[in-house]
C-alpha positions in Angstrom: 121.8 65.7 72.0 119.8 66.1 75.2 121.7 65.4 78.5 120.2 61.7 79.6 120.9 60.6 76.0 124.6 61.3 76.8 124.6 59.6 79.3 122.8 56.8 77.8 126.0 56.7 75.4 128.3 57.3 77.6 127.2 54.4 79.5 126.5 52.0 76.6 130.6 52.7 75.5 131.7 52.0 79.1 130.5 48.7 78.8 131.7 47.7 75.7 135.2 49.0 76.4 135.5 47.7 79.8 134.3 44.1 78.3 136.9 44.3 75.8 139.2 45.5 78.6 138.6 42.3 80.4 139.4 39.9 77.5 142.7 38.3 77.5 145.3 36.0 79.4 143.1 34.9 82.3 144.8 31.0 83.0 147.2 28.5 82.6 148.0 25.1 82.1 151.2 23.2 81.9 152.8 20.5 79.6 154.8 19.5 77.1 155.6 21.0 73.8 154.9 18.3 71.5 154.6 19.8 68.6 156.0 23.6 66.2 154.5 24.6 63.3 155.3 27.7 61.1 154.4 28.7 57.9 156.3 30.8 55.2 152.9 32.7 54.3 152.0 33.5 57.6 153.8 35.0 60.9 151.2 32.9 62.6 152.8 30.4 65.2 150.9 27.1 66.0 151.8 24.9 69.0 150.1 21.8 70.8 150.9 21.2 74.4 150.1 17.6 76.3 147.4 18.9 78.1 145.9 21.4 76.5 142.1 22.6 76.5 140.1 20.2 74.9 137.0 22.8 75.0 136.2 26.7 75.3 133.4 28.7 74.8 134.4 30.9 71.9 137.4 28.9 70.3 136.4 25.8 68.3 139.5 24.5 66.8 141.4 22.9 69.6 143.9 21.2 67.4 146.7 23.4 68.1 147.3 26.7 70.0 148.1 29.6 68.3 150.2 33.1 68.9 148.8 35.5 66.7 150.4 36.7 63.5 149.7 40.5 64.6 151.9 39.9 67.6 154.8 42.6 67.1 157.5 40.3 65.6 160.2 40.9 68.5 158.2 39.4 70.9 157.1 36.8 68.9 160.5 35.7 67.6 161.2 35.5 72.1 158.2 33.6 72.4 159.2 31.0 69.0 162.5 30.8 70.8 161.4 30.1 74.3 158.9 27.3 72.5 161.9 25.7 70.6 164.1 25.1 73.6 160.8 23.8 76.1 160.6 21.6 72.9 163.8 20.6 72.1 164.5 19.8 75.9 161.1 18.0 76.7 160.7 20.9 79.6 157.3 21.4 80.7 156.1 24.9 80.2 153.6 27.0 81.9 151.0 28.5 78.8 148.9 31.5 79.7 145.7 31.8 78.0 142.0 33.2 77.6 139.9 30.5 79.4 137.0 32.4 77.9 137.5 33.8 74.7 139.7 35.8 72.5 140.8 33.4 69.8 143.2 33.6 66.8 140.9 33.2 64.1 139.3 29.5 65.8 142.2 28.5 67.6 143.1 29.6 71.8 145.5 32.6 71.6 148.6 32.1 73.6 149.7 34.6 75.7 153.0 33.2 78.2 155.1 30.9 77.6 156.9 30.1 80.7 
């Protein structure tokens, strides 16, 4: 492999890293748990919040938010119970999230729940 092809891919997977690098918890709203879903086939956690995005560029379901399934299940069960007691008190929360992409399957990907 010649020397400027090299760089020519060494370049190329700079970009794509550092693009993938950038995706992730980028914004926040706040509001109101209004609503808890979990399922017993899925590790998946779905919320909706008064105030939540009612658009995004990449995720197209806006029905509920989502923390991902592949979330390692200790911080996931903190993050259910933190959810549960905003809800059960009426608390507003502050929820952290990727304004411009990285979804859970269609859904925005939560990232704080604070």
């Amino acid at each position: 492999m010649s020397s400027s092809l090299l760089i020519r891919f060494l370049t190329v997977a700079l970009i794509v890293l550092s693009s993938k690098a950038g995706a992730g918890y980028n914004a926040n709203f706040q509001g109101k748990i209004t609503h808890v879903l979990t399922y017993t086939n899925s590790a998946q956690i779905l919320i909706k919040v008064d105030g939540q995005p009612t658009s995004h560029p990449t995720c197209s379901t806006l029905d509920y938010l989502a923390i991902d399934a592949d979330t390692p299940d200790s911080i996931r069960h903190q993050m259910l119970a933190r959810i549960l007691a905003a809800h059960a008190s009426g608390e507003v929360v502050t929820i952290g999230y990727d304004k411009d992409g990285d979804c859970v399957g269609t859904r925005i990907r939560v990232y704080r729940v604070g």
